[in-house]
C-alpha positions in Angstrom: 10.2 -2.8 -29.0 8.2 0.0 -28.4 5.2 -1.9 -27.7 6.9 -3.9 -25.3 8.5 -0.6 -23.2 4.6 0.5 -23.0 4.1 -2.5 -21.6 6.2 -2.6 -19.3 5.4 0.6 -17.7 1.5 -0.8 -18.0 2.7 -3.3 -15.7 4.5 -1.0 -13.5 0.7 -0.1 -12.7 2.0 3.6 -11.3 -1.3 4.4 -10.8 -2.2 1.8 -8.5 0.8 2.8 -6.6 0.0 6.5 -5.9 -4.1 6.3 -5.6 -4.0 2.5 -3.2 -0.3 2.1 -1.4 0.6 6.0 -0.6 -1.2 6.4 2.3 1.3 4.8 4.5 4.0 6.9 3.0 1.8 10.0 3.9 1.2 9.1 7.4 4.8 9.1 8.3 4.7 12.5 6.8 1.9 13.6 9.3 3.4 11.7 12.3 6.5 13.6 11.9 7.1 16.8 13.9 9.1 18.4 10.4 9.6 17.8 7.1 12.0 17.8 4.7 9.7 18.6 1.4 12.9 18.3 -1.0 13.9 14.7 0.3 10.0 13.7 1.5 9.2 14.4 -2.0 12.5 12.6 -3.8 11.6 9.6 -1.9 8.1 9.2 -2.1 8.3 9.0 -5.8 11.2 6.7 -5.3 9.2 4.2 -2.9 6.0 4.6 -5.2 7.4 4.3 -8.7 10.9 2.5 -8.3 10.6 0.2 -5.4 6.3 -0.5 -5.8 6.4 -0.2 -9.5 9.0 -2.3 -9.7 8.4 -5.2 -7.3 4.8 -5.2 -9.2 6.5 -5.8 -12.0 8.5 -8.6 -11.0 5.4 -10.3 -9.9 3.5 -10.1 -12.9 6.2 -11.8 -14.4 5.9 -14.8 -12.9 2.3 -14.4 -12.5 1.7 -14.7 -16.1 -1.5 -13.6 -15.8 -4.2 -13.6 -18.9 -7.5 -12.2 -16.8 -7.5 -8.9 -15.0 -5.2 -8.2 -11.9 -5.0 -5.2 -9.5 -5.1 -1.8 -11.5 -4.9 -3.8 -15.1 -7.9 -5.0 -16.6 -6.1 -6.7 -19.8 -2.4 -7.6 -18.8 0.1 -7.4 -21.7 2.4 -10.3 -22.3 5.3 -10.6 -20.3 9.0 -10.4 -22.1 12.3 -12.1 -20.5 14.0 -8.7 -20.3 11.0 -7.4 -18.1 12.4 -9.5 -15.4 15.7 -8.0 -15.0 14.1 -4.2 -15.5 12.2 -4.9 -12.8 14.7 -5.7 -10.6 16.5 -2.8 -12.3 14.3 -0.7 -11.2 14.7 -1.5 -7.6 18.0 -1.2 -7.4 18.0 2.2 -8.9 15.8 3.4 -6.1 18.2 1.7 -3.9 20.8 4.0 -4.8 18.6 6.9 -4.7 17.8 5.9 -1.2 20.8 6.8 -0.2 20.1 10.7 0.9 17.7 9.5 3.3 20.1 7.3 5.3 21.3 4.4 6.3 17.7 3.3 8.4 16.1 4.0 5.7 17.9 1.9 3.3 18.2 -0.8 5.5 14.1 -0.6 5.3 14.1 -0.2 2.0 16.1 -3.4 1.3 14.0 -5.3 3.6 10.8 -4.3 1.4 12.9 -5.0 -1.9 13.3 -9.0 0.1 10.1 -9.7 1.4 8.9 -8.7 -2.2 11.1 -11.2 -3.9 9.7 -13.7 -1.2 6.6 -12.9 -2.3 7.1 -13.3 -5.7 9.6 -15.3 -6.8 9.0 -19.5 -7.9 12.4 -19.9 -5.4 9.9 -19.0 -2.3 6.5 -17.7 -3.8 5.5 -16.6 -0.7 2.1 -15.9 -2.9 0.7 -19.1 -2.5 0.2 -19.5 1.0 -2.4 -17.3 3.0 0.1 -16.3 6.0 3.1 -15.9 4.3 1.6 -14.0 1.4 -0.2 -11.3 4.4 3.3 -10.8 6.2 5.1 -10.3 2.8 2.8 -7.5 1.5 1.9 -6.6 5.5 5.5 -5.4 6.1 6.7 -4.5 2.6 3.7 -2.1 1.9 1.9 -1.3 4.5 4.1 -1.8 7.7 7.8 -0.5 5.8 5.8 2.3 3.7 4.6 4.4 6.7 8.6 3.9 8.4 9.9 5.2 5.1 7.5 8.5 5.2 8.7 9.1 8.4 12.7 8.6 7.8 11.8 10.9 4.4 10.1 13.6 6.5 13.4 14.3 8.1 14.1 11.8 11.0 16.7 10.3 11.7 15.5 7.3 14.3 12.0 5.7 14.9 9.9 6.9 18.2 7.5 3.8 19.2 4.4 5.9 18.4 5.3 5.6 14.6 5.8 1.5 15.1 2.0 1.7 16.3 0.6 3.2 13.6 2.5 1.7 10.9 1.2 -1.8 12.6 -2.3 0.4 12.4 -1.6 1.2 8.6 -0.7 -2.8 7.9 -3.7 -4.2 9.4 -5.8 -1.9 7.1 -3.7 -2.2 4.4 -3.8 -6.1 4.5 -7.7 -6.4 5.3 -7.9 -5.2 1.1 -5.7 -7.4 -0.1 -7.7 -10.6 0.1 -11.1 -8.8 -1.9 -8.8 -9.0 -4.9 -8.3 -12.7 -4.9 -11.9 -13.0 -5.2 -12.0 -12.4 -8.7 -8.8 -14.7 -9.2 -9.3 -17.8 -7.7 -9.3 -19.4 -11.1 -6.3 -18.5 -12.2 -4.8 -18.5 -8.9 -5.7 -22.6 -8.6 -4.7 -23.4 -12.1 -0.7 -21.5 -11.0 -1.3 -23.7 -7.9 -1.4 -20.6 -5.4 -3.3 -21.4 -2.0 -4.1 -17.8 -1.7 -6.2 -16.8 1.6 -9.4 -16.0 -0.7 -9.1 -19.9 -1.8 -8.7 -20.9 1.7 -11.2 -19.1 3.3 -13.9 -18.2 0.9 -15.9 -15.0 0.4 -17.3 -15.4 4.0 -13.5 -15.6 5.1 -12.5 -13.0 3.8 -15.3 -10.6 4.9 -14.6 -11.8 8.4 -10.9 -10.8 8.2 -11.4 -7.6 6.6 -14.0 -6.6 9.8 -11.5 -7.8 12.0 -8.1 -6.4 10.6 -9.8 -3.3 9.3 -11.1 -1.9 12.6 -8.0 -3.1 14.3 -6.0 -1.0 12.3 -8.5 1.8 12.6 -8.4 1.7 16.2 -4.4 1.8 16.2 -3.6 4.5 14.0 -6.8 6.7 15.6 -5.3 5.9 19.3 -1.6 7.5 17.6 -3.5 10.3 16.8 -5.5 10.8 20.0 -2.3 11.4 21.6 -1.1 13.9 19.4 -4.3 15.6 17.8 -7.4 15.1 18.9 -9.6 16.4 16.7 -7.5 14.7 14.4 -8.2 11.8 16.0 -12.0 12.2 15.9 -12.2 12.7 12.4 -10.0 10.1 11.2 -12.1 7.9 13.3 -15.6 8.9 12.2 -14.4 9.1 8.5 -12.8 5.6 8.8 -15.9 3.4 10.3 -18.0 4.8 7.8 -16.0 3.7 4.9 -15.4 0.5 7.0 -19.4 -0.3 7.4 -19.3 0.8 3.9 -16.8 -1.9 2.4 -18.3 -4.5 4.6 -21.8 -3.5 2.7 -20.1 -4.1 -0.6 -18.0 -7.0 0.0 -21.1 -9.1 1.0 -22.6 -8.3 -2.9 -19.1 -9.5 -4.5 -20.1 -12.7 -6.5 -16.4 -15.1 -6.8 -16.6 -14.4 -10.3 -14.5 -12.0 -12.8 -17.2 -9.9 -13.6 -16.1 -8.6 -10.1 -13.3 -7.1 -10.7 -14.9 -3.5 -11.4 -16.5 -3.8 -8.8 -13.6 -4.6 -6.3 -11.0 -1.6 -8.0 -13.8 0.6 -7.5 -14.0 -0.3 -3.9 -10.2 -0.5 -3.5 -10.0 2.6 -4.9 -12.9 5.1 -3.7 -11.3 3.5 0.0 -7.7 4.0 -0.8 -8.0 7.6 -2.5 -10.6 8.8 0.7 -7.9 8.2 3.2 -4.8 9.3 0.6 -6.8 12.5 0.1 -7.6 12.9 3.7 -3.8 12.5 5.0 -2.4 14.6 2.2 -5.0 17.5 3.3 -3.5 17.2 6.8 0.3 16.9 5.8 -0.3 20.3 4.1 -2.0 21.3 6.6 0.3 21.0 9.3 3.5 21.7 7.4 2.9 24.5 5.0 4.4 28.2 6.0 1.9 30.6 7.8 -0.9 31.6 5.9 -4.3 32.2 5.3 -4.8 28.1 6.0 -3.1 28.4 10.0 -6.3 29.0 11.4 -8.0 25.5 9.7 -4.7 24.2 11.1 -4.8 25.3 14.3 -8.3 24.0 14.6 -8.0 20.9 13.2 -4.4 19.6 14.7 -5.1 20.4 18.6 
């Protein structure tokens, strides 16, 4: 039974959670004008390891998976009783939820849905290309920067945060096909149409170019009209990693041997911008200090 608990916390992939999917929950955190450190922190640990953790999962269950999937090189079996921890576990950060308000349950139930769509054999969003980029669009990248924000301290949504979390989900999303590349075997023998199945290699580098720089072009326009020199670097730092993935995906083979190559991508990306917006949260919201002056500089 112990062997089983471990892996089910392997499969909660919490470090895939905080190093990929925080960056969204850190924006919010920079878009907002205060912060709440006591409840930003309570519920970014809730969102990242209950909610994320959990809907993860949930999927692997009915995944099944043998070969290696995001963050999990060799996936343990799957028990029965996983399924209902999963689930479990979302509901407890349900209830947790609860200090941060009624808007941000609301979009913290809407996460825990389009998750089950995703997911479960009832809808399995999963196997269809659209479906499967407005499920994980909204419930991690579109939801996750709403839920920083709402954590920070706010109480209602200005439009300039709906912008950038649309910013956040088109760069968000334009990773999430690379990792089908190294699954389309698996993914046809489950039946899943995923979009890397559909579109090929050659898709998929097309919609990462397009979705990535869209994104990139929303979230640095939010921050043109609050910093600018915010916005500059953010912008600079963001095509080069952009012309840099591009490079890479173009090398990626269709094969399994990629995967080391893809969670190294997914993650030198993902932990460049986590690190970059976690910098500027502290930043902006730590007490006067000796750090004002970079501050001052940097958020004008």
């Amino acid at each position: 039974m112990l062997r089983q608990c471990w892996h089910f916390i392997l499969h909660l992939r919490w470090h895939y959670q905080l190093f990929i999917l925080s960056g969204g929950f850190l924006l919010g955190g920079v878009l907002s004008s205060n912060l709440d450190l006591g409840l930003f922190l309570q519920q970014f640990f809730n969102v990242h390891l209950l909610l994320f953790g959990g809907a993860t999962a949930y999927n692997s269950y009915w995944d099944k998976d043998e070969g290696p999937i995001g963050g999990l090189a060799n996936p343990p079996k799957m028990e029965r009783w996983m399924w209902g921890a999963s689930i479990a576990l979302q509901l407890a950060g349900l209830f947790l939820a609860i200090p941060a308000g009624g808007i941000f349950i609301a979009v913290y139930g809407i996460s825990m849905l389009f998750f089950w769509l995703y997911s479960t054999p009832l809808a399995r969003w999963k196997s269809r290309p659209i479906k499967s980029l407005i499920a994980i669009g909204i419930s991690t990248g579109f939801n996750s920067v709403l839920l920083g924000y709402l954590a920070a301290g706010n109480g209602e949504l200005a439009p300039f945060v709906l912008i950038a979390a649309l910013g956040v989900t088109l760069m968000l999303l334009s990773l999430y096909p690379i990792s089908q590349i190294y699954q389309q075997e698996e993914d046809r023998n489950r039946g899943d149409q995923t979009f890397a199945i559909q579109y090929g290699r050659s898709g998929v580098l097309h919609f990462f170019e397009g979705a990535f720089f869209s994104g990139l072009l929303l979230v640095t326009g939010v921050f043109y009209g609050i910093y600018l020199n915010l916005a500059i670097s953010f912008g600079i730092i963001g095509v080069c990693i952009g012309l840099w993935v591009r490079f890479r995906i173009k090398k990626l083979s269709a094969k399994k041997d990629d995967y080391k190559r893809v969670m190294q991508l997914k993650y030198s990306t993902s932990i460049g911008f986590v690190i970059f917006l976690l910098c500027i949260l502290l930043l902006k919201h730590i007490p006067e200090g000796g750090i004002s002056g970079v501050a001052d500089l940097l958020l004008r």
